[in-house]
Residue frames as qw, qx, qy, qz and C-alpha x, y, z in Angstrom:
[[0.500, -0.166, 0.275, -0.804, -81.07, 14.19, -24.40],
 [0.890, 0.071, -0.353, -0.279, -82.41, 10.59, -26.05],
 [0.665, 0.012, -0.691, 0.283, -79.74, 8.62, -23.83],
 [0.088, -0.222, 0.507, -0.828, -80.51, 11.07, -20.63],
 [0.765, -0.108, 0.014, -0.635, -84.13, 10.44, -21.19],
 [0.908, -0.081, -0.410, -0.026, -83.78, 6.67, -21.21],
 [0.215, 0.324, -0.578, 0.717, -81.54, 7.09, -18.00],
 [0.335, -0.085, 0.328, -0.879, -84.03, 8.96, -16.36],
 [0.828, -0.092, -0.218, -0.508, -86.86, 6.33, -17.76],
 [0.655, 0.046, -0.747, 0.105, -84.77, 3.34, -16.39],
 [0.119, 0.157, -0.630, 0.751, -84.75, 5.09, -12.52],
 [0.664, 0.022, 0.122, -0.738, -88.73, 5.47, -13.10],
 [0.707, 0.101, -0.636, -0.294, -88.68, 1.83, -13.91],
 [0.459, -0.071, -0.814, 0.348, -87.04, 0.42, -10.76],
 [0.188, 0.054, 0.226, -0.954, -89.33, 2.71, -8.74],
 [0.669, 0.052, -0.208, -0.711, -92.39, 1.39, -10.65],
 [0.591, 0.247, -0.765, -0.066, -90.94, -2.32, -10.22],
 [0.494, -0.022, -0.854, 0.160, -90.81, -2.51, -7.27],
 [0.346, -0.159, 0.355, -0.854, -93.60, -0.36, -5.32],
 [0.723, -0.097, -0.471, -0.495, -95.79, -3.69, -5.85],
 [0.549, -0.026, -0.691, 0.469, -93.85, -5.46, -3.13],
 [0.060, -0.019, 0.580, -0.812, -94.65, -2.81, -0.40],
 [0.630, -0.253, -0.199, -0.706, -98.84, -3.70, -1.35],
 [0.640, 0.041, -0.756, 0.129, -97.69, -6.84, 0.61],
 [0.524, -0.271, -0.522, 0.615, -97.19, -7.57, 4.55],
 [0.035, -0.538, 0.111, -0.835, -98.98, -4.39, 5.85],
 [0.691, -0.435, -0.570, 0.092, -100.15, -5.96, 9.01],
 [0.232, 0.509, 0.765, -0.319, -101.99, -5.13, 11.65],
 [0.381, 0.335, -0.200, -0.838, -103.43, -2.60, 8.74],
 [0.647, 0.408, 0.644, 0.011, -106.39, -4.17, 7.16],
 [0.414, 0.504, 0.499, 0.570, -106.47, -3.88, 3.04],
 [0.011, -0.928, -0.345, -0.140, -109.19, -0.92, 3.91],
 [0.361, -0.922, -0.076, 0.122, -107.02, 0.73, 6.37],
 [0.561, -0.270, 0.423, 0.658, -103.65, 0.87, 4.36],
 [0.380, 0.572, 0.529, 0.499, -105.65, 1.81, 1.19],
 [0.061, -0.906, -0.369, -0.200, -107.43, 4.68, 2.57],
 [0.307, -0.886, -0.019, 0.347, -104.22, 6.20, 3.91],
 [0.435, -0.049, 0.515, 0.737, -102.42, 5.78, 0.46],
 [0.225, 0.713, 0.625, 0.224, -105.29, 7.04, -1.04],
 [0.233, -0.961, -0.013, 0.149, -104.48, 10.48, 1.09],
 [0.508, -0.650, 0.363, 0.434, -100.90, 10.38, 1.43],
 [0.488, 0.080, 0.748, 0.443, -99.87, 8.69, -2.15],
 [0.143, 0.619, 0.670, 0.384, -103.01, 9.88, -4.70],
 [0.088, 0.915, 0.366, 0.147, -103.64, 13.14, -3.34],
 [0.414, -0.882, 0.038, 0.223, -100.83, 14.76, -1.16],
 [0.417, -0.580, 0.325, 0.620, -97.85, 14.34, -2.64],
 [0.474, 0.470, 0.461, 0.585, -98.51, 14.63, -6.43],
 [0.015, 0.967, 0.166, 0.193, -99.60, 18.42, -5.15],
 [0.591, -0.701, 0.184, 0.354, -96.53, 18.50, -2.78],
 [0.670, 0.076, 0.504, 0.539, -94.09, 17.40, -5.60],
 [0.237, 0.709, 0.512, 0.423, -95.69, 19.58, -8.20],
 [0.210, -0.962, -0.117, -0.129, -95.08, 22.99, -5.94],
 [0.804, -0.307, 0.320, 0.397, -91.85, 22.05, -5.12],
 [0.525, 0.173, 0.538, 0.636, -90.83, 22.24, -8.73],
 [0.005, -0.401, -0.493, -0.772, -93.70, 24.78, -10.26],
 [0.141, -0.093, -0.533, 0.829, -94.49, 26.77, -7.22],
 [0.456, 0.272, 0.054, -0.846, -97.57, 28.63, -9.27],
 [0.063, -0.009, -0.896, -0.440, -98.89, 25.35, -10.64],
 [0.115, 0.569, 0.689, -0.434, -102.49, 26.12, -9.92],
 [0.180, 0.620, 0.004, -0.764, -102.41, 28.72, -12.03],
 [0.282, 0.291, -0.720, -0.564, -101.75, 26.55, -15.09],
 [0.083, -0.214, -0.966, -0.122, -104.50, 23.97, -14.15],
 [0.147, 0.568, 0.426, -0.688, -106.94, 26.57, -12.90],
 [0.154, 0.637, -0.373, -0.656, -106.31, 28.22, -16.54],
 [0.050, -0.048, 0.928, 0.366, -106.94, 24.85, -18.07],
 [0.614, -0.102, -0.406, -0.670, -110.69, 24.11, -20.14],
 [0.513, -0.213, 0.619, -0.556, -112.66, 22.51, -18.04],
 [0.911, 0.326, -0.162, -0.194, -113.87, 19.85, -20.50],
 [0.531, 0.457, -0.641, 0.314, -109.68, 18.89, -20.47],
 [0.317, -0.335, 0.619, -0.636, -109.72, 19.12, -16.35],
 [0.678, -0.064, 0.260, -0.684, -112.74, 16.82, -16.58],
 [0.954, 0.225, -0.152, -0.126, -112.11, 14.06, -18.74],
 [0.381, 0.493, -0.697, 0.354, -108.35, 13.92, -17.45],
 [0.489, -0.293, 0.560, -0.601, -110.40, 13.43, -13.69],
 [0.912, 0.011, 0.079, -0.402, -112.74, 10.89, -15.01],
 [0.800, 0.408, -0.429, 0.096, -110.03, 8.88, -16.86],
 [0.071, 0.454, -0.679, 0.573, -108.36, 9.04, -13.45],
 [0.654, -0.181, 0.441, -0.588, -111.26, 7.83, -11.53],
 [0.919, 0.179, -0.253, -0.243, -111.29, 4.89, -13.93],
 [0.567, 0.253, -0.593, 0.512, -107.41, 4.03, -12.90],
 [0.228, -0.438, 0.607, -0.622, -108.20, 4.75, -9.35],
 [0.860, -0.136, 0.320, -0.373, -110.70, 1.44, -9.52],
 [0.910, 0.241, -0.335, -0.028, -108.47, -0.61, -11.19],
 [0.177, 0.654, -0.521, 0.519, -106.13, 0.65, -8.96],
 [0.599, -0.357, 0.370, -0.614, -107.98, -1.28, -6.24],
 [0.984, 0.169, 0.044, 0.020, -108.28, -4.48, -8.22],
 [0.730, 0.345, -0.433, 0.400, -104.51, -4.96, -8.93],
 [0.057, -0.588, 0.663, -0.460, -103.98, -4.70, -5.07],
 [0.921, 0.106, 0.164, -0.339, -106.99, -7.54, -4.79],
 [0.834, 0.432, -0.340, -0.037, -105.09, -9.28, -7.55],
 [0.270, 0.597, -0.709, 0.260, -101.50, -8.82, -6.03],
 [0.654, -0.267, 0.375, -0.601, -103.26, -10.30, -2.91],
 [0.922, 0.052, 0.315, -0.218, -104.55, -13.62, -4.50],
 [0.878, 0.452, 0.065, 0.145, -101.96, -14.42, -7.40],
 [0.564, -0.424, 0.113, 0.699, -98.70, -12.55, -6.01],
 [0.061, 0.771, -0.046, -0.632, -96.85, -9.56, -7.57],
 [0.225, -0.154, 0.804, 0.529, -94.88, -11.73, -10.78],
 [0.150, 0.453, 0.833, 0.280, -98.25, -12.85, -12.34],
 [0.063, 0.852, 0.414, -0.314, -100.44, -9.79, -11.68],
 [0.050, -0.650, 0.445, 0.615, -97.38, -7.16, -12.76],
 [0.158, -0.066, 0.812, 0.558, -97.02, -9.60, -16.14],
 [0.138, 0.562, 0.811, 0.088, -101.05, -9.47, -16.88],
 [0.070, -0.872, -0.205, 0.439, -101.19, -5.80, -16.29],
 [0.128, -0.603, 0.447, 0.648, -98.73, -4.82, -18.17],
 [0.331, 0.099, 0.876, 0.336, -100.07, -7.23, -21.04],
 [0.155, 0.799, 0.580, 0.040, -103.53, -5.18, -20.92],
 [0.014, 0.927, -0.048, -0.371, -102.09, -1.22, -20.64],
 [0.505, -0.385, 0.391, 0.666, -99.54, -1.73, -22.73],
 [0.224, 0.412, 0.671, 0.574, -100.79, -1.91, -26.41],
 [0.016, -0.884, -0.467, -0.026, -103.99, 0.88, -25.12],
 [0.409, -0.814, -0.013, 0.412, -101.50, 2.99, -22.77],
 [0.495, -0.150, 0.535, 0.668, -98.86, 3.36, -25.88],
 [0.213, 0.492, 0.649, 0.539, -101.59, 3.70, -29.06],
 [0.026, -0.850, -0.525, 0.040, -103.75, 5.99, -27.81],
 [0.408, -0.606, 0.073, 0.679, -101.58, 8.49, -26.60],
 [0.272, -0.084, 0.535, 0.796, -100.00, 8.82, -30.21],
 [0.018, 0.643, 0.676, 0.358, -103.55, 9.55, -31.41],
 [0.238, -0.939, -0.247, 0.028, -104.38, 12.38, -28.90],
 [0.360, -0.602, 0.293, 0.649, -100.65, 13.80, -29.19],
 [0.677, 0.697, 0.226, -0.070, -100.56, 13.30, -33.20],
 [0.214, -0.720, 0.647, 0.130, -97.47, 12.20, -33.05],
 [0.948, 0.220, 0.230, 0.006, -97.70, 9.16, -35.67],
 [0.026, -0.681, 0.468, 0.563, -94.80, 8.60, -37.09],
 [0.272, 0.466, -0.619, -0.570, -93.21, 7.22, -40.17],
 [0.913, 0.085, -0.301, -0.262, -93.96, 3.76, -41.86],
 [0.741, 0.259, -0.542, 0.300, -90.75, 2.19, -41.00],
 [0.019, -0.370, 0.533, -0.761, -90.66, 3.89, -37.82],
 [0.667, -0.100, 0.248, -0.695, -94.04, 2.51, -36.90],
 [0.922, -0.002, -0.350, -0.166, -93.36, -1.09, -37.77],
 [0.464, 0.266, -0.684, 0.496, -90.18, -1.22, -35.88],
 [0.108, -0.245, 0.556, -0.787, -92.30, 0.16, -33.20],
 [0.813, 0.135, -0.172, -0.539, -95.09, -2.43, -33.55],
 [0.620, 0.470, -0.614, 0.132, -92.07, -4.81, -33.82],
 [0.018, -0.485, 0.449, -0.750, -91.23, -3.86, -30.66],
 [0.533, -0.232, 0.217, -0.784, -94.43, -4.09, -29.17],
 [0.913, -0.181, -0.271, -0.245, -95.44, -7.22, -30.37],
 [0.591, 0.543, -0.515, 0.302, -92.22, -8.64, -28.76],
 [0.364, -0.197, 0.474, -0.777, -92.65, -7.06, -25.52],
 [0.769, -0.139, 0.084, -0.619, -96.14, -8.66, -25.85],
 [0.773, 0.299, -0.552, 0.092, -94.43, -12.35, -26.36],
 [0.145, 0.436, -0.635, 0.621, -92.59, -11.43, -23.09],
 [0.482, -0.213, 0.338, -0.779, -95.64, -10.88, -21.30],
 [0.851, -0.002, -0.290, -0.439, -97.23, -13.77, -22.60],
 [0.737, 0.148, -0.643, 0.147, -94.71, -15.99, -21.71],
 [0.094, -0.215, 0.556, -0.797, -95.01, -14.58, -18.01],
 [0.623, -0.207, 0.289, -0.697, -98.26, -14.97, -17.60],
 [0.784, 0.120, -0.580, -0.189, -97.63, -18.74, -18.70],
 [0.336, 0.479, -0.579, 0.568, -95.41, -18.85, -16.06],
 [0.294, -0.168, 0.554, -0.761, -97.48, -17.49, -13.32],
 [0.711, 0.077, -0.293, -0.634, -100.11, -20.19, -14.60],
 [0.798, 0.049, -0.597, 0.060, -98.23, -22.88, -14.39],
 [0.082, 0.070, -0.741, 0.663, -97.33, -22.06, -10.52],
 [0.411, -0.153, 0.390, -0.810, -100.55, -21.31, -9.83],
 [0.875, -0.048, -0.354, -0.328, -101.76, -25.06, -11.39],
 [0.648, 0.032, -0.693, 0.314, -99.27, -26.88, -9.35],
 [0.126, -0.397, -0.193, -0.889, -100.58, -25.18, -6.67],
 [0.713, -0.168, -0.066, -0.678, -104.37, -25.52, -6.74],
 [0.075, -0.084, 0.985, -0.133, -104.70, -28.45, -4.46],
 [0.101, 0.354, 0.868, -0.333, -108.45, -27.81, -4.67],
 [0.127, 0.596, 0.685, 0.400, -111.16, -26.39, -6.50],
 [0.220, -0.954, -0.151, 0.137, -111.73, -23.24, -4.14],
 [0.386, -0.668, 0.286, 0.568, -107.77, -22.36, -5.08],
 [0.344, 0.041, 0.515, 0.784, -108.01, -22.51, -8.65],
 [0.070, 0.771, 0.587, 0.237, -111.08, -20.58, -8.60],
 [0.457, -0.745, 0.082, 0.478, -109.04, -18.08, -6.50],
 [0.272, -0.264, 0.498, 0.780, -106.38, -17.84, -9.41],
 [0.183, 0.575, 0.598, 0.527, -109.03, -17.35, -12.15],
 [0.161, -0.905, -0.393, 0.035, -110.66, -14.29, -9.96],
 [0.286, -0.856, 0.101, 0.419, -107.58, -12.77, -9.84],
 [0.451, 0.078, 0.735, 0.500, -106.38, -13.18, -13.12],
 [0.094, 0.726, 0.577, 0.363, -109.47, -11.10, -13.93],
 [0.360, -0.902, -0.089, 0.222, -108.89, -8.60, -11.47],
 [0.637, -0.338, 0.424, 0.548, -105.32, -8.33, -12.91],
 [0.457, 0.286, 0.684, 0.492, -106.60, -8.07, -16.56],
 [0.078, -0.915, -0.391, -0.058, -109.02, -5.19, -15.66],
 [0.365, -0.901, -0.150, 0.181, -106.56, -3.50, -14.07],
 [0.534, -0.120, 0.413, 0.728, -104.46, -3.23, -16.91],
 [0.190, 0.580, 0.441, 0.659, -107.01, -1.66, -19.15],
 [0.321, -0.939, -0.122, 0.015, -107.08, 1.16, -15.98],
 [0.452, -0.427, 0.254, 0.741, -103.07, 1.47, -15.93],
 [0.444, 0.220, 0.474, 0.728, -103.40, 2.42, -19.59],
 [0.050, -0.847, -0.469, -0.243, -105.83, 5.40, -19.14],
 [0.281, -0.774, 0.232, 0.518, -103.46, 6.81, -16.69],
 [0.318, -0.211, 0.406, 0.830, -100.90, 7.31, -19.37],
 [0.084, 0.610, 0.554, 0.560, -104.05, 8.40, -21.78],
 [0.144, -0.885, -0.442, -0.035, -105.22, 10.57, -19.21],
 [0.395, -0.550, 0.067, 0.733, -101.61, 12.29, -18.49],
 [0.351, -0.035, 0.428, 0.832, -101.43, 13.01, -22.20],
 [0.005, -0.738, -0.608, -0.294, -104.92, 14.23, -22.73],
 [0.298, -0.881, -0.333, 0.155, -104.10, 16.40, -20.09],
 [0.668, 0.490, 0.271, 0.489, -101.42, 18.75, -21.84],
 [0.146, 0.845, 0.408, 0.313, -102.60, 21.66, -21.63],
 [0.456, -0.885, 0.090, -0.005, -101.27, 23.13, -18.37],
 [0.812, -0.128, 0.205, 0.531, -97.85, 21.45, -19.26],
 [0.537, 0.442, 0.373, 0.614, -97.93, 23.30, -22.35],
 [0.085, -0.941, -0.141, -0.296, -98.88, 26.63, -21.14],
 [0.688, -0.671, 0.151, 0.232, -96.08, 26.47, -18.19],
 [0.673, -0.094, 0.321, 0.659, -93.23, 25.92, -21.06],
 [0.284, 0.670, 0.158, 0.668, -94.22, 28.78, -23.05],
 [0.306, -0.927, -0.007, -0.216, -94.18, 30.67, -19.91],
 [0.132, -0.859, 0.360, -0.339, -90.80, 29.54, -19.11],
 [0.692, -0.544, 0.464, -0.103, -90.57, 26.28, -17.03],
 [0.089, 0.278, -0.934, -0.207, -88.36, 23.64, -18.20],
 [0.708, 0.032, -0.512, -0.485, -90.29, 20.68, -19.33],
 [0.538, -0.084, -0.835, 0.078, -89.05, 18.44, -17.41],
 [0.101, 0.051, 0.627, -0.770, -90.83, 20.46, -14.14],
 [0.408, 0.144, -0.067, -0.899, -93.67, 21.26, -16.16],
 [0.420, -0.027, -0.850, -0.318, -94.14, 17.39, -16.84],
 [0.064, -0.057, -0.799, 0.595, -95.17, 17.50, -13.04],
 [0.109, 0.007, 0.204, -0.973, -98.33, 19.43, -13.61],
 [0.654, -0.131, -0.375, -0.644, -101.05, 17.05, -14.91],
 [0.423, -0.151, -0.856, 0.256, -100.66, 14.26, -12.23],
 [0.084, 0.295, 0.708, -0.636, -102.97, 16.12, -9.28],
 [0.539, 0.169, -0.188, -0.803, -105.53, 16.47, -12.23],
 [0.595, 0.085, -0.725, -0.337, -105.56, 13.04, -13.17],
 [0.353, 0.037, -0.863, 0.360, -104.96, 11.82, -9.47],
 [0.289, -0.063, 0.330, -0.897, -107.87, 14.12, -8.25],
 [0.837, 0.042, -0.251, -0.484, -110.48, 11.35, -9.80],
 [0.582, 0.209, -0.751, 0.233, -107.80, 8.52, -8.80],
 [0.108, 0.137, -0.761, 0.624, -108.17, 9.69, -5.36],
 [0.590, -0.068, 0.052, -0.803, -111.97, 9.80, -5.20],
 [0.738, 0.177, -0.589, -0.279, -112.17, 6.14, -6.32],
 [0.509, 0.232, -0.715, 0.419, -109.70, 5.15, -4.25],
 [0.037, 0.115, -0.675, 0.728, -110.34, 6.74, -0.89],
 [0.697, -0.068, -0.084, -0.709, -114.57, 6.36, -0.89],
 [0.863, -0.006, -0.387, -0.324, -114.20, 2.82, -1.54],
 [0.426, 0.278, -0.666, 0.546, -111.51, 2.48, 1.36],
 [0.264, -0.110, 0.457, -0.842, -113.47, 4.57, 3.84],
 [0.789, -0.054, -0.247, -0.559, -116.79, 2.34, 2.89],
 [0.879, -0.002, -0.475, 0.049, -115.17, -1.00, 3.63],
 [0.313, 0.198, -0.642, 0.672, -113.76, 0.59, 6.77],
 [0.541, -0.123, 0.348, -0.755, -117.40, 1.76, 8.34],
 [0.880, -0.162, -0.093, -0.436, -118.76, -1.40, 6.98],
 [0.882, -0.088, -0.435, 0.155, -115.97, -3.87, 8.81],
 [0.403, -0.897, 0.122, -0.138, -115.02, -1.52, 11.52],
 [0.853, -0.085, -0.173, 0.485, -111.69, -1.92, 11.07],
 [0.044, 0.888, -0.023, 0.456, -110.86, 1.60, 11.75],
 [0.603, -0.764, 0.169, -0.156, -109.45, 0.71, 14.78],
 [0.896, 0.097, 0.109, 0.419, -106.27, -0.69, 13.14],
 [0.575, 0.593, -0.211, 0.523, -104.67, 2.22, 13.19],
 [0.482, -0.684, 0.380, -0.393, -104.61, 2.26, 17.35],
 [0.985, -0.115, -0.059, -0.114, -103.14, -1.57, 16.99],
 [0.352, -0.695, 0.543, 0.314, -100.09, -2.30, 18.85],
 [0.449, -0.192, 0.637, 0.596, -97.18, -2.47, 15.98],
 [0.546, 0.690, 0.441, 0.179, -99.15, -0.42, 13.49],
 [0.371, -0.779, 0.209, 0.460, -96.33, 1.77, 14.09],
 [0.433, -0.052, 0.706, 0.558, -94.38, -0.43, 10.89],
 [0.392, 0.472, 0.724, 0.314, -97.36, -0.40, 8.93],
 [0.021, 0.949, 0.144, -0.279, -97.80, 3.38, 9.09],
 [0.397, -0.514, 0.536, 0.539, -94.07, 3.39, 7.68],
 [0.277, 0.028, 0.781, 0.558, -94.97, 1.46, 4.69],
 [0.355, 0.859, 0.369, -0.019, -97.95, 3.65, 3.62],
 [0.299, -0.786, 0.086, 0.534, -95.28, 6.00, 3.64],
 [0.385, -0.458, 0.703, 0.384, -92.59, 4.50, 2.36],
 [0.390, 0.322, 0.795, 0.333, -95.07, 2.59, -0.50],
 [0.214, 0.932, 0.281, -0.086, -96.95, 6.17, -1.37],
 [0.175, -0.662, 0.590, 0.428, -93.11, 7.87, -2.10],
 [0.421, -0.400, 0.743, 0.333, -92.56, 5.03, -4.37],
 [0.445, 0.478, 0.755, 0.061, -95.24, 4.69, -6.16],
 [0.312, 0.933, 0.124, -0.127, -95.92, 8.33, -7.06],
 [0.189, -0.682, 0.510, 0.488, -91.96, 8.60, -7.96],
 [0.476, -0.013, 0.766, 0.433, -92.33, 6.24, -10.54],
 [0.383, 0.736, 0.539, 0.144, -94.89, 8.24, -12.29],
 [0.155, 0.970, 0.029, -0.183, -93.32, 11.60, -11.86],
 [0.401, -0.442, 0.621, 0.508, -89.84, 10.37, -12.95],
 [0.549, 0.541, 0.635, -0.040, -91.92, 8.87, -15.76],
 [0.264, 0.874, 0.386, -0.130, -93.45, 12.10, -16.75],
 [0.148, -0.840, 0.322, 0.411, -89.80, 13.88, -16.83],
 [0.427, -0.019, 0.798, 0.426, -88.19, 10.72, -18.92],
 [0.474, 0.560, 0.654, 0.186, -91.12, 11.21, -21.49],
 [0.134, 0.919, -0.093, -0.359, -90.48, 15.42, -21.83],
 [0.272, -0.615, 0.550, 0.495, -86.92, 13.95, -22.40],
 [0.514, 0.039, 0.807, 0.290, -87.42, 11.34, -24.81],
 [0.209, 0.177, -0.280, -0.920, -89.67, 13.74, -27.63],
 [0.510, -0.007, -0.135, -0.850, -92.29, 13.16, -29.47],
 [0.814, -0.295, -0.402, -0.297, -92.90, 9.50, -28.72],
 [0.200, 0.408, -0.757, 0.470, -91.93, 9.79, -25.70],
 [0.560, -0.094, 0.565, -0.598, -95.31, 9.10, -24.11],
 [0.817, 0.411, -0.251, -0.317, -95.27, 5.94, -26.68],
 [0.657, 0.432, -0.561, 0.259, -92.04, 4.17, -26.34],
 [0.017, -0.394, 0.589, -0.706, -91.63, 5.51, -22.72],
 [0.735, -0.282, 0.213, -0.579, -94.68, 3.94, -21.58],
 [0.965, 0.069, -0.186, -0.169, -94.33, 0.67, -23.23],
 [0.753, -0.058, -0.533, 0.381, -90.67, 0.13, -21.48],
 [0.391, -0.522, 0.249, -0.716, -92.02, 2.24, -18.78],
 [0.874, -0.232, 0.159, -0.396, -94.13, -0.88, -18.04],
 [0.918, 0.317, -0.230, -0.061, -91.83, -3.47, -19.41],
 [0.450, 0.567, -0.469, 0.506, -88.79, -2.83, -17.80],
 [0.378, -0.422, 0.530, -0.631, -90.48, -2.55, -14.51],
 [0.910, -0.055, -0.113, -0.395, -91.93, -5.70, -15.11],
 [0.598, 0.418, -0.648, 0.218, -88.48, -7.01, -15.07],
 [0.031, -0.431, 0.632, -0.644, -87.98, -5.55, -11.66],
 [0.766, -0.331, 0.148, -0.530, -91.17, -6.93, -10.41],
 [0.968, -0.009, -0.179, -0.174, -90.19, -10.29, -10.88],
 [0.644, 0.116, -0.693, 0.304, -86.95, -10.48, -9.55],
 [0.327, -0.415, 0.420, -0.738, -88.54, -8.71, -6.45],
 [0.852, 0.032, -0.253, -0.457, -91.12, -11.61, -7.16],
 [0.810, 0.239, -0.497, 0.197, -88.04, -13.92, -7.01],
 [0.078, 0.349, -0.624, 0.695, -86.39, -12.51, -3.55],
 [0.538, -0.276, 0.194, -0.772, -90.01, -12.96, -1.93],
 [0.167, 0.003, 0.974, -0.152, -89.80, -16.68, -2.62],
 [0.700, 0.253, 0.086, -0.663, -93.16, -16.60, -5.13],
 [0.635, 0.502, -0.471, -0.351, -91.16, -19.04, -7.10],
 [0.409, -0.530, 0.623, -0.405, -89.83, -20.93, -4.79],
 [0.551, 0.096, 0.822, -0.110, -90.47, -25.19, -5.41],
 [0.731, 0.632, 0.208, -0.155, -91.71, -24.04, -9.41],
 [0.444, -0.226, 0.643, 0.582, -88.32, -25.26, -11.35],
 [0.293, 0.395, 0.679, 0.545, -90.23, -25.31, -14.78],
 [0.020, -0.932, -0.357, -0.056, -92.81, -22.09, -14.17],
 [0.324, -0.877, 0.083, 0.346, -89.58, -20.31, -13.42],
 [0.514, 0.008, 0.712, 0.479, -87.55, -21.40, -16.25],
 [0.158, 0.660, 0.531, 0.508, -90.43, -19.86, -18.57],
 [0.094, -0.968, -0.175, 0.154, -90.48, -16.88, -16.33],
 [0.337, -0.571, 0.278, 0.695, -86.50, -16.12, -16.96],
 [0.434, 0.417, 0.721, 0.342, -87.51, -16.88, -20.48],
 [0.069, 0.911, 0.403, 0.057, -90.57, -14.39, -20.55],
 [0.237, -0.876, -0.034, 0.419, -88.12, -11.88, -18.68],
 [0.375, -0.169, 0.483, 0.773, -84.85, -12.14, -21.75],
 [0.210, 0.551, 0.687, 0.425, -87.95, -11.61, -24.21],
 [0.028, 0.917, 0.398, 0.002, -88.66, -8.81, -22.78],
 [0.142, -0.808, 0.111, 0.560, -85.34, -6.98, -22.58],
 [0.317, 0.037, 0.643, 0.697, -84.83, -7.80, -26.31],
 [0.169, 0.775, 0.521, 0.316, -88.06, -5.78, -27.26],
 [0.278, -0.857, -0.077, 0.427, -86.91, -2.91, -24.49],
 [0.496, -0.358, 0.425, 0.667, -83.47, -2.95, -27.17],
 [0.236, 0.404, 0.670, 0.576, -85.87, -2.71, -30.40],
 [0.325, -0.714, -0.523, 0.335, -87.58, -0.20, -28.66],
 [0.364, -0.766, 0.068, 0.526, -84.87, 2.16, -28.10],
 [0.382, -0.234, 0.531, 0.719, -84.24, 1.69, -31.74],
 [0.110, 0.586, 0.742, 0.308, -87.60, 2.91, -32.91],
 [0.269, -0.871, -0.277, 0.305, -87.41, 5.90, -30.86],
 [0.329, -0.599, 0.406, 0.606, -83.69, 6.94, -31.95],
 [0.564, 0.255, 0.645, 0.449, -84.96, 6.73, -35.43]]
């Protein structure tokens, strides 16, 4: 099941890698008007769609859930549904490579620890330093990315208004790591209904399906309010009558599918992987997809004319699949 589950976590990786690319080129859609129809389509519609599919009565097990659990899994969602806004800002000003490598730099260490606290799933000593080991490693990876995406973004700045540009997003990036990592706190917080569904029967790996339209139910508040606001106040509604928004209607589509697959593959990889699976799985959840991001990063031509910033990015990227390998040996311990 431990080599199925890391299977199944590597297909949620390329999925997670590379749904940053479609926040790109959404023309004629304005930011607002692409957001606010992921916000529907992506964040609310299909985590319920999915989720019925699989666990037909899944209402019953979240209906049945304390409301105190229902509530903080929402809120902790609404928190990842604004950050969720800033790392499309970010991707915007600093590309996907640097943003994806700063994010991941901030959820990782939260999105990974916590969990194990609210599952109480510590393990051993030796098991916990290798997996520490790990981590820091991973974190090395990251670090040496975001050096990377520095050093493109100083050769660059021809001008004071463009390096002031990469600092703002750089923050926006940094923020919106410590909101990726709540999602994975808020999936595990939210338990309950999982847990009730397997003792009734479902397989885990359906039953993993069932806390995502809790958490996403705050995600999508965040998300779609603050879309629909910046569409009445820059009247851009009317982008979705512009000729050739035909494409861009595709890629809400096509970028809401891809995004929400990488979490619910996720959620199945972690049933598979046991008790740290929302631990290990997260941290080369994120890491591995980071991989992808960047060589998406690399097809898009981000790197393009940076010989040396790219050099430390292939760097950053070997560093990271040697921690993904120490990883997999902290888990299988």
């Amino acid at each position: 099941m431990f080599i199925y589950g890391f299977g199944v976590l590597l297909l949620a990786c390329l999925f997670q890698g590379s749904f940053g690319i479609c926040f790109k080129k959404y023309q004629p859609f304005s930011w607002e008007a692409f957001w606010a129809l992921f916000s529907i389509i992506g964040v609310l519609f299909i985590p319920h769609m999915w989720a019925y599919i699989e666990v037909p009565n899944y209402m019953e097990y979240i209906l049945q859930t304390p409301a105190h659990v229902l509530f903080i899994g929402a809120l902790a969602g609404f928190f990842w549904g604004i950050s969720a806004i800033w790392y499309s800002r970010a991707i915007d000003t600093i590309g996907v490579s640097l943003t994806s490598g700063i994010n991941v730099g901030a959820s990782t260490i939260l999105g990974s620890l916590i969990p194990m606290v609210i599952l109480k799933t510590v393990p051993a000593a030796n098991v916990l330093m290798v997996l520490l080991t790990g981590q820091a490693i991973m974190l090395l990876g990251v670090g040496a990315l975001t050096k990377a995406g520095l050093m493109k973004g100083s050769a660059d700045s021809a001008g004071k208004g463009s390096s002031s540009a990469m600092k703002a997003g750089i923050i926006l990036a940094l923020i919106s790591g410590l909101g990726s990592a709540s999602l994975n706190i808020a999936y595990s917080y939210t338990q309950v209904p999982v847990q009730n569904a397997i003792a009734d029967g479902i397989p885990a790996i359906s039953a993993s399906l069932i806390s995502w339209p809790v958490v996403f139910f705050g995600g999508f508040l965040a998300n779609f309010f603050f879309a629909l606001s910046k569409l009445i106040k820059n009247k851009t509604y009317n982008n979705y009558f512009e000729k050739g928004c035909g494409i861009a209607y595709a890629k809400v589509i096509l970028t809401s599918f891809v995004w929400f697959a990488a979490l619910a593959i996720y959620g199945k990889a972690s049933s598979m992987l046991g008790p740290l699976g929302p631990v290990v799985g997260w941290i080369s959840f994120n890491g591995i997809a980071l991989v992808i991001a960047n060589s998406w990063g690399l097809k898009d031509g981000e790197w393009k004319g940076y010989p040396e910033a790219k050099k430390v990015m292939l760097i950053g990227n070997g560093i990271l699949i040697l921690s993904f390998i120490v990883l997999g040996i902290a888990n299988g311990m």
